[in-house]
Each structure stands twice: as structure tokens, then as C-alpha cells.
C-alpha positions as CSV (number, residue, x, y, z in Angstrom):
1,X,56.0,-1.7,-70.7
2,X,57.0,1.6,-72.3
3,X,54.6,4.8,-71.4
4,X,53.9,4.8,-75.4
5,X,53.1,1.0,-75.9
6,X,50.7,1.3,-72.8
7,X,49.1,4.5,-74.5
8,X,48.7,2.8,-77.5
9,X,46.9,0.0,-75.7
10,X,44.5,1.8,-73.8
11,X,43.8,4.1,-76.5
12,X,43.3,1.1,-79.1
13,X,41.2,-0.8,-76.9
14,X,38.7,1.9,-76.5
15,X,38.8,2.8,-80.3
16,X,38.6,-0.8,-81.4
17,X,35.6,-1.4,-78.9
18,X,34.0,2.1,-80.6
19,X,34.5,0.8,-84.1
20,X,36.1,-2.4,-84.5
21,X,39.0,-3.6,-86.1
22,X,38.5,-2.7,-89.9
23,X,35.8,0.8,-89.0
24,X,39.1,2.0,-86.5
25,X,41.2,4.8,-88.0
26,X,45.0,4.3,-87.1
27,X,44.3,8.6,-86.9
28,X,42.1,8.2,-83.5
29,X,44.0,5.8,-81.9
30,X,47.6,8.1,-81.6
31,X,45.3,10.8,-81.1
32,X,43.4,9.5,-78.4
33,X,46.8,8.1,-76.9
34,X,48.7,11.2,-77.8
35,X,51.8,9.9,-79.2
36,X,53.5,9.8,-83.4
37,X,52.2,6.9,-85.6
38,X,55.2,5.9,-86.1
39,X,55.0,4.7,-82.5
40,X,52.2,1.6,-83.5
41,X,54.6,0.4,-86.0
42,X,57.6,0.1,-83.6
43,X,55.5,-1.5,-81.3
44,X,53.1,-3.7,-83.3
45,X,53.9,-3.4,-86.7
46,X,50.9,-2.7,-88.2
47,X,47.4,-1.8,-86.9
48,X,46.8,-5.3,-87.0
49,X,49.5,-6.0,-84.6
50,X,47.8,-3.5,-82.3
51,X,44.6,-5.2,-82.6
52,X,45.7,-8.3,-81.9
53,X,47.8,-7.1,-78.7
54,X,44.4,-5.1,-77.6
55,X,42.8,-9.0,-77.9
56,X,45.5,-10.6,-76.1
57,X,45.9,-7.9,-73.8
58,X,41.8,-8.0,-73.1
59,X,41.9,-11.8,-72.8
60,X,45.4,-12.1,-70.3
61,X,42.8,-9.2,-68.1
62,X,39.7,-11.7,-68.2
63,X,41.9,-14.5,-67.3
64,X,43.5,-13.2,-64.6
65,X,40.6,-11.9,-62.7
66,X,38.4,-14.8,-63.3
67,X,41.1,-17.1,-61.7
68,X,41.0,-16.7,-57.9
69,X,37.1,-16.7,-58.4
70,X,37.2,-20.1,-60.2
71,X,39.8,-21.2,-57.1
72,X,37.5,-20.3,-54.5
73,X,34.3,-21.7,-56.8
74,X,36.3,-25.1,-56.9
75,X,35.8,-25.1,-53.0
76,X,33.1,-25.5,-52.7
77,X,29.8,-28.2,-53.2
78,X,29.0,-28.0,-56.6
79,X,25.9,-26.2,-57.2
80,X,27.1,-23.0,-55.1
81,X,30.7,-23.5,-56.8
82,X,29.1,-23.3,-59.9
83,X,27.0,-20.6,-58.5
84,X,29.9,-18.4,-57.7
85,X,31.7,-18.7,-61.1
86,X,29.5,-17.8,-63.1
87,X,28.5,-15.1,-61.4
88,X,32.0,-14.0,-60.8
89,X,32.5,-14.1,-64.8
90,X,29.5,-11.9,-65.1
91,X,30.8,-9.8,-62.6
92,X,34.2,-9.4,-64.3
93,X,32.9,-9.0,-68.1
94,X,30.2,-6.4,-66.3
95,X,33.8,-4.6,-65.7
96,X,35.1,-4.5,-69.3
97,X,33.2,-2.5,-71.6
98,X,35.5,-2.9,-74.1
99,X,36.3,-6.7,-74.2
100,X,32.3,-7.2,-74.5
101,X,32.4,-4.9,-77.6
102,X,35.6,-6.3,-78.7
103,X,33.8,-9.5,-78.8
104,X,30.9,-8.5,-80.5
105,X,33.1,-6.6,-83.5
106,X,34.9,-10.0,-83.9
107,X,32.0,-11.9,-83.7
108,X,30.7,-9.7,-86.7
109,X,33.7,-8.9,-88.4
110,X,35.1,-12.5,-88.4
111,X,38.5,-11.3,-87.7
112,X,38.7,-14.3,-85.3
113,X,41.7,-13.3,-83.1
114,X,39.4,-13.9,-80.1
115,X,39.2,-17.5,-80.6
116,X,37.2,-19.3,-78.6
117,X,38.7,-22.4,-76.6
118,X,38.3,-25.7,-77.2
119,X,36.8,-28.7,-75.2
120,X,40.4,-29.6,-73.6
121,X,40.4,-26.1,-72.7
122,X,37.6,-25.1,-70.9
123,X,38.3,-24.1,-67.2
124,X,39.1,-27.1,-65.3
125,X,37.6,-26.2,-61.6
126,X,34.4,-25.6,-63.5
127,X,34.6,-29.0,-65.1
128,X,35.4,-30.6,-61.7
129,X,32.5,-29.1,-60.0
130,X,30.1,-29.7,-62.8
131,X,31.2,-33.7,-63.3
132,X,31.6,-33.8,-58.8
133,X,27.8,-32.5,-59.0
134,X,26.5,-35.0,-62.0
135,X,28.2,-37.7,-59.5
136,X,26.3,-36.5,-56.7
137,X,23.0,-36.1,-58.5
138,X,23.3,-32.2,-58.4
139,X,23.7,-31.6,-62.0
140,X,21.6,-33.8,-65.1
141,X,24.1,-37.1,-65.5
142,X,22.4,-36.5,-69.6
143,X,24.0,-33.1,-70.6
144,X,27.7,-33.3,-71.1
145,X,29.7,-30.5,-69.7
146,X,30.6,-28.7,-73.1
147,X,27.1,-28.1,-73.7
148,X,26.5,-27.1,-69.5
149,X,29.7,-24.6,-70.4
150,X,28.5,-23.1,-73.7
151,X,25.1,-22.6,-72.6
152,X,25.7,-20.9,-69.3
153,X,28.3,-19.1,-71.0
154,X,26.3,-17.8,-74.3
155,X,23.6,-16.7,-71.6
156,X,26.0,-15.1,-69.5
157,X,27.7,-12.9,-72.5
158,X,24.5,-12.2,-73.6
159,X,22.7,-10.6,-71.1
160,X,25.5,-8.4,-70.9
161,X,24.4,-7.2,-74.5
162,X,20.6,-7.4,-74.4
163,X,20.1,-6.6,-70.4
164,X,20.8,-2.5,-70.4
165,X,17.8,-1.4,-72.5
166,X,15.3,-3.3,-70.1
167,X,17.1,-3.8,-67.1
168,X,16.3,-0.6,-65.1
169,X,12.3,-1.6,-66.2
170,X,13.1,-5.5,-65.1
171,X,15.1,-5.3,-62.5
172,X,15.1,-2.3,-59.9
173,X,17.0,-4.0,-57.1
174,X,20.3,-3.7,-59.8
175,X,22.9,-5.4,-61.8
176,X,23.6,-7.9,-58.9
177,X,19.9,-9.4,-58.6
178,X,19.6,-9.6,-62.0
179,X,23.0,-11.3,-62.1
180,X,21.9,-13.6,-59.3
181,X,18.5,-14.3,-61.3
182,X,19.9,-15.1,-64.7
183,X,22.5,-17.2,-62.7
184,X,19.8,-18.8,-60.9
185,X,17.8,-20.0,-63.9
186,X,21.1,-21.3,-65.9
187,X,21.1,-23.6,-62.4
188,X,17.6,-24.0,-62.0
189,X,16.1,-24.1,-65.4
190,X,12.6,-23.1,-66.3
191,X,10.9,-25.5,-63.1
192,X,12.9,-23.6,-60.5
193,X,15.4,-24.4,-57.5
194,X,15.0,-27.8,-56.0
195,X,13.5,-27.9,-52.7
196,X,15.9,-26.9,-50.1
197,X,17.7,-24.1,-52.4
């Protein structure tokens, strides 16, 4: 990757975090990179090129990371495998600012270059474990996994956006305990752990 393109990455990823795809000013971005306009149109083609690049590049990021975690998660028994990638996910979207606020813009903006994945493509260790644990009683044998995924992964995103104003007041032991609890409730629901967890 040429020092320029990377530049214009980094530089668009923050400004499209700050602003969002249609509130971004092509101005800040070769600013904040400190290379010629003329540069985003060489690279990308257009600003929209750039912003889908940022999304890809954001995504490819996520992916990579959450991989060996979901490895090791498919390891193990199911409710600690299930345990670990979620928590590992939360962990790694804890680490990117900017692909939480990406997400939130698109969400808004209904730009829709983040799409979401569909059913076939949802992370296959964490369907294993989920449909291994509904086999060994672990899991509900009622609630199919789509719904196990989106819910545990709407709650996970989410305290990302609604934890920071309350979580120093909630939670004083830090991000990981309250990690670990919001995990913990996703796999325990409202009655709490099972005896013997």
C-alpha cells in the first residue's frame, strides 16, 4: 500500500467515524492525512470510494482479529466457547473506536456499505458450539441459532454505545467485569448461571 493511500485511510476512517459519510468534508480528510485531493481520486475515485475502502478496510480489521479467538472458542465445551467469543468480540470492537461509530453513521445514514451478513454466513465455530451445546442440553433446543447470534450480538454492540456514560457509576472493577457480566447474562439470562457455573 502506497504511504498516500494508507494516509488517506487512516485519515478517512477517523473523519468518517467523526462525521459520517455525507457530514465528512473531502477538505478534512487530505488535511488530516496531509496529502493533495487529487490523491482520493487516484486511489478511490471519489469520496465514496474512500468510504467504502474505510468499511472494507474496518471490516477485513474486525475479521481478522476475531478469527483466532473464534478458533480457540471452537475448542472448547460449548458454554465457555461461547463464553470466550463473545467476549473476545467485545474485546476487539472495545479496540475500534471508529468501526463502532462507523456503524452507527451507516446505521443512521442508511448508506448500507456495512451490510450485515446473512444466515449462511454467520461465523461457523460459533454455530458449532451453539448447535454442540443445544445437543448437550447446554443451550435452549427452542431458540434457533440466528436469533441466539443477533441477540448476543445486538447486546454486545450495544453496550459498547450505551455503557460509557454509566459505566464508571456501574461498574468500578472496569471494562472487563462489565464485559464478563453482560456476557454472563446473554448466557445466563435474567434467572442466572445454572448450578455448578
Amino acid at each position: 500500500m502506497t504511504d498516500s493511500r494508507a494516509a488517506l485511510l487512516n485519515a478517512a476512517a477517523e473523519e468518517f467515524a467523526r462525521t459520517g459519510l455525507h457530514g465528512t468534508r473531502v477538505q478534512a480528510i487530505v488535511k488530516r492525512a496531509g496529502v493533495n485531493e487529487r490523491m482520493i481520486y487516484h486511489h478511490f475515485g471519489s469520496k465514496e470510494g474512500l468510504y467504502a475502502a474505510v468499511i472494507d478496510e474496518q471490516r477485513a480489521g474486525l475479521g481478522s482479529a476475531w478469527a483466532p479467538v473464534l478458533e480457540r472458542a471452537a475448542t472448547l465445551d460449548p458454554y465457555e466457547g461461547m463464553r470466550t467469543a463473545f467476549a473476545g468480540f467485545f474485546d476487539i470492537l472495545s479496540a475500534r473506536p471508529r468501526l463502532l461509530a462507523l456503524m452507527l453513521h451507516e446505521s443512521l445514514s442508511g448508506a448500507r456499505l456495512l451490510s450485515l451478513p446473512t444466515a449462511d454466513q454467520l461465523p461457523k465455530a460459533i454455530r458449532g458450539l451453539y448447535e454442540r451445546g443445544q445437543q448437550e442440553g447446554v443451550f435452549r433446543a427452542d431458540c434457533p441459532f440466528e436469533v441466539a447470534y443477533a441477540t448476543a450480538m445486538g447486546a454486545v454492540v450495544a453496550l459498547q454505545i450505551f455503557a460509557p456514560p454509566f459505566a464508571a457509576e456501574a461498574e468500578s472493577a472496569g471494562a472487563p467485569a462489565l464485559r464478563d457480566r453482560v456476557v454472563g447474562q446473554l448466557l445466563d439470562g435474567m434467572t442466572g448461571p445454572a448450578p455448578g457455573r
